[in-house]
C-alpha positions in Angstrom: 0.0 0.0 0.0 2.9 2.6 0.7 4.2 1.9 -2.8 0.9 2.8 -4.0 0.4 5.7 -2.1 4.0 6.6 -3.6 3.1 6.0 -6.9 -0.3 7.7 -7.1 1.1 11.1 -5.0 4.2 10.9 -8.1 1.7 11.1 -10.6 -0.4 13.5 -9.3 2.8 15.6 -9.1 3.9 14.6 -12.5 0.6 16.2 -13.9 1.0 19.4 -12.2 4.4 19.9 -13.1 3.4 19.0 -16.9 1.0 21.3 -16.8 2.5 24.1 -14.9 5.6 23.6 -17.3 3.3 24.2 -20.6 1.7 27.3 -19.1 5.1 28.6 -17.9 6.6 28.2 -21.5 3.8 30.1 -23.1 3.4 33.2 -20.9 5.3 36.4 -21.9 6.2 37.4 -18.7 9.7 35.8 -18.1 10.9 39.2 -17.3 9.4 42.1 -16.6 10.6 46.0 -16.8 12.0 47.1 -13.2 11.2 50.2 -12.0 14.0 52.0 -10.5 16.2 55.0 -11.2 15.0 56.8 -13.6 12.4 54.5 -15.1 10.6 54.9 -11.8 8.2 56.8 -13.5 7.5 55.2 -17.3 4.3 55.5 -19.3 5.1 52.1 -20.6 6.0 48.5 -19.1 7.2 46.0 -20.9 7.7 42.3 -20.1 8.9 39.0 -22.0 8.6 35.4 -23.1 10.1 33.1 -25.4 7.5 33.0 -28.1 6.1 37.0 -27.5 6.7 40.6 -25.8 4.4 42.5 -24.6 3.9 46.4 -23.8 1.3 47.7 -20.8 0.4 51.4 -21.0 -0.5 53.5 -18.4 -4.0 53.6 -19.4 -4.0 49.5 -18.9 -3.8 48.5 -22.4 -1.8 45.7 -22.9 -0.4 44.7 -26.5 1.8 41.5 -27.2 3.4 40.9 -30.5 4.8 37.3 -31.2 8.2 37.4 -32.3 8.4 38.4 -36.3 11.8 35.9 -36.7 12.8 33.2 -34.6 16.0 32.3 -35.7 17.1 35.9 -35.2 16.2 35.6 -31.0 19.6 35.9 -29.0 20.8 31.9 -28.3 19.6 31.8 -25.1 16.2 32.4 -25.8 16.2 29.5 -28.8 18.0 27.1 -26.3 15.6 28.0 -23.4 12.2 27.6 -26.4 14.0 24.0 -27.5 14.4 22.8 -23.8 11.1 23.8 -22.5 9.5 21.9 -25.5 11.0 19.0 -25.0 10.5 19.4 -21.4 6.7 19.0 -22.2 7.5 16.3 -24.2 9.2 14.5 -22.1 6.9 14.7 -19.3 3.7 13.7 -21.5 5.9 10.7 -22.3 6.4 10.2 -18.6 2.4 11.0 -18.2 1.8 8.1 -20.5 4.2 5.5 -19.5 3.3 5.7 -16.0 -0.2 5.1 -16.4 0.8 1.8 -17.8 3.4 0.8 -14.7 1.4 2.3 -12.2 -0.3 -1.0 -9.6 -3.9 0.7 -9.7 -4.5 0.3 -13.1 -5.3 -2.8 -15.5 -2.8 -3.1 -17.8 0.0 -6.0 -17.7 -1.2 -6.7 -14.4 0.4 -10.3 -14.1 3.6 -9.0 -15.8 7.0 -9.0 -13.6 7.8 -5.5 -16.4 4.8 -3.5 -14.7 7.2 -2.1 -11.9 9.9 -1.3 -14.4 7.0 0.4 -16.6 6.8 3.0 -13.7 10.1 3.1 -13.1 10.9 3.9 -16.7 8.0 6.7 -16.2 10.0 7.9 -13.2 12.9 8.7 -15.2 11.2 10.3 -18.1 9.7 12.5 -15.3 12.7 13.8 -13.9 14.8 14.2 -17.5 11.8 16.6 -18.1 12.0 18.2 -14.6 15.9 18.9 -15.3 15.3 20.4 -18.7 12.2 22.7 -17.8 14.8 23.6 -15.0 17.9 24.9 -17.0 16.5 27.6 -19.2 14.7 28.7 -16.1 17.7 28.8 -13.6 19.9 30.4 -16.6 17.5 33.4 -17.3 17.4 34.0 -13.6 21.1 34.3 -13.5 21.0 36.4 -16.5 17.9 38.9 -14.7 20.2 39.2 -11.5 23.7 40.1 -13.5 22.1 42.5 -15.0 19.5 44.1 -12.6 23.0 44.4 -10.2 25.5 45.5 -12.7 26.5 49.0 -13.1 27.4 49.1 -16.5 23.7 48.6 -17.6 21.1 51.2 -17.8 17.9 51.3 -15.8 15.8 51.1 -18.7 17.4 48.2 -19.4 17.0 45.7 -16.4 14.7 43.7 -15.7 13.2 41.9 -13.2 12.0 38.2 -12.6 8.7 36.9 -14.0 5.7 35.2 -12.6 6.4 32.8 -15.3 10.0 31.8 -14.0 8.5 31.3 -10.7 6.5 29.2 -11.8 8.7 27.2 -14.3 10.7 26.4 -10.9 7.6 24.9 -8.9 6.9 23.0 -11.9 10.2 21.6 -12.4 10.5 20.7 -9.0 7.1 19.0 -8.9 8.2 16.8 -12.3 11.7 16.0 -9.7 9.8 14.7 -6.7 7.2 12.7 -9.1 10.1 10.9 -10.6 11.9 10.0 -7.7 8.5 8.6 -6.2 7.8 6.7 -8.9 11.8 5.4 -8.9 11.5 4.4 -5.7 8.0 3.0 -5.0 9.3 -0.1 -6.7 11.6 -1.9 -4.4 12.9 -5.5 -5.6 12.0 -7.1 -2.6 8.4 -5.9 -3.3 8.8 -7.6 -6.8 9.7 -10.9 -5.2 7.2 -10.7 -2.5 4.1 -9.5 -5.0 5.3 -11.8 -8.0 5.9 -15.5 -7.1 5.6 -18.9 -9.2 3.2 -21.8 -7.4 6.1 -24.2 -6.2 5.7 -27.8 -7.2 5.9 -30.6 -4.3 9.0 -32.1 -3.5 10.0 -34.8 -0.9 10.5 -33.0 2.5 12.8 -35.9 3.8 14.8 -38.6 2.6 15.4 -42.0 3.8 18.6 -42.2 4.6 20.2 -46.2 3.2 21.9 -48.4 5.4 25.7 -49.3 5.6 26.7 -52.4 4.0 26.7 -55.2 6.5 24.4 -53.1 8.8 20.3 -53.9 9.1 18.2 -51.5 8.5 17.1 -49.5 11.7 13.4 -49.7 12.1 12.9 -46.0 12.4 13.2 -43.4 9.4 16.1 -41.3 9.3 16.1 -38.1 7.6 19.6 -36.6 6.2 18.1 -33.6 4.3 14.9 -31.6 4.3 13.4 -29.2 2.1 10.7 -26.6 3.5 8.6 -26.6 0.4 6.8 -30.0 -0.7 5.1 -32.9 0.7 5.9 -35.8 3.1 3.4 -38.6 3.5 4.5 -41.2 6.0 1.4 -43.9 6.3 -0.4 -43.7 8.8 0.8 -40.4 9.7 1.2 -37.4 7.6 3.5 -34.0 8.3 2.4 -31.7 5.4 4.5 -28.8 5.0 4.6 -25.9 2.5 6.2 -22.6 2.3 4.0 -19.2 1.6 6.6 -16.4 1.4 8.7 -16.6 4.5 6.2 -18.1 7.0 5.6 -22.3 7.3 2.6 -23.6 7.9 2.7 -27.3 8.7 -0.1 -29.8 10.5 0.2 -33.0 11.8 -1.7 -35.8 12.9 0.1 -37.9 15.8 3.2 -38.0 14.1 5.2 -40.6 15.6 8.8 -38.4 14.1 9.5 -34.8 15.7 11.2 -32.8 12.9 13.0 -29.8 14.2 12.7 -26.7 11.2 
């Protein structure tokens, strides 16, 4: 049940991060002007995105242009657009593969792969958590150099986004479901959920007398084995192994086998 729990709190995460991730790429407010200095007082404020800019006016008219050219963006703004798309990718992929692995749902449910399926979904979680999280953590370091150097002009820093801040809870959701889902499947739950129905074997042998020696009239037993069936007329000793407890009944058993 607590790999379950694990499982269906990762993808819960996963989804929000997904989804926080797309709405982060598409908003235009990675930066925004920063009022200070002399553009304390500005008729117009202007913020940015990867795909668009947009200009507020006083009056509270807002006007966002996509970008006319993209291949003419600075590079950081092309890596940051490439990254965060496959970072949606990635964690749809992850969205869908997990579904699959996940124990509450229907598919491959007597498959020893299902675990792995999640796992596998795990780690498509947290490659996309790691590339929503570069282009973000890059344009914050580029918002602070700036915004703190002196050599820049006022009217030319910016400050930090809603859309950044954002694209940081998201990649950290996308993280945390990834690592949930990597280690809600334990190998020792795999042997304990997944197990073969053992076939009976003898529980004892009779042991065979030395030559020149007669037979003793009581059974010896020089081996045992914890899983199988011993059957002794008249008396019978069943054993049989469920996981790592023994069940055994007997019925005045005239031998006293020590387990």
């Amino acid at each position: 049940m607590a790999s379950l729990g694990l499982q269906l709190v990762g993808y819960v995460l996963g989804l929000l991060g997904l989804l926080g991730t797309v709405i982060a790429m598409l908003l235009p407010s990675w930066r925004t002007s920063s009022y200070v200095g002399a553009s304390i007082v500005t008729a117009v404020g202007f913020s940015k995105g990867l795909w668009m800019e947009c200009a507020t006016h006083s009056t509270g008219i807002t006007q966002c242009d996509i970008y006319s050219t993209m291949l003419g963006l600075p590079a950081d703004i092309q890596a940051a657009q490439a990254m965060m798309v496959t970072s949606s990718a990635m964690s749809s992929l992850a969205c869908i593969v997990s579904v699959v692995g996940m124990r509450c749902t229907v598919f491959f449910q007597e498959s020893r792969a299902k675990d792995r399926v999640a796992v596998v979904g795990g780690v498509f979680f947290i490659l996309g958590g790691l590339l929503g999280f570069i282009p973000v953590a890059w344009n914050l370091h580029g918002i602070l150099r700036d915004f703190y150097s002196p050599l820049v002009p006022d009217s030319m820093k910016f400050e930090i986004g809603e859309a950044l801040y954002l694209g940081i809870i998201s990649s950290l959701f996308s993280l945390i479901a990834g690592i949930f889902l990597c280690f809600s499947c334990s190998p020792q739950g795999n042997r304990s959920n997944y197990y073969d129905a053992y076939q009976a074997q003898p529980l004892a042998t009779r042991s065979s007398p030395r030559p020149g020696q007669a037979p003793k009239g009581k059974s010896e037993f020089n081996s045992y084995s914890l899983t199988g069936f011993l059957t002794q007329d008249p008396f019978v000793l069943t054993a049989r192994r469920r996981g790592n407890s023994v069940l055994s009944c007997h019925k005045e058993a005239k031998y006293i086998i020590i387990l």
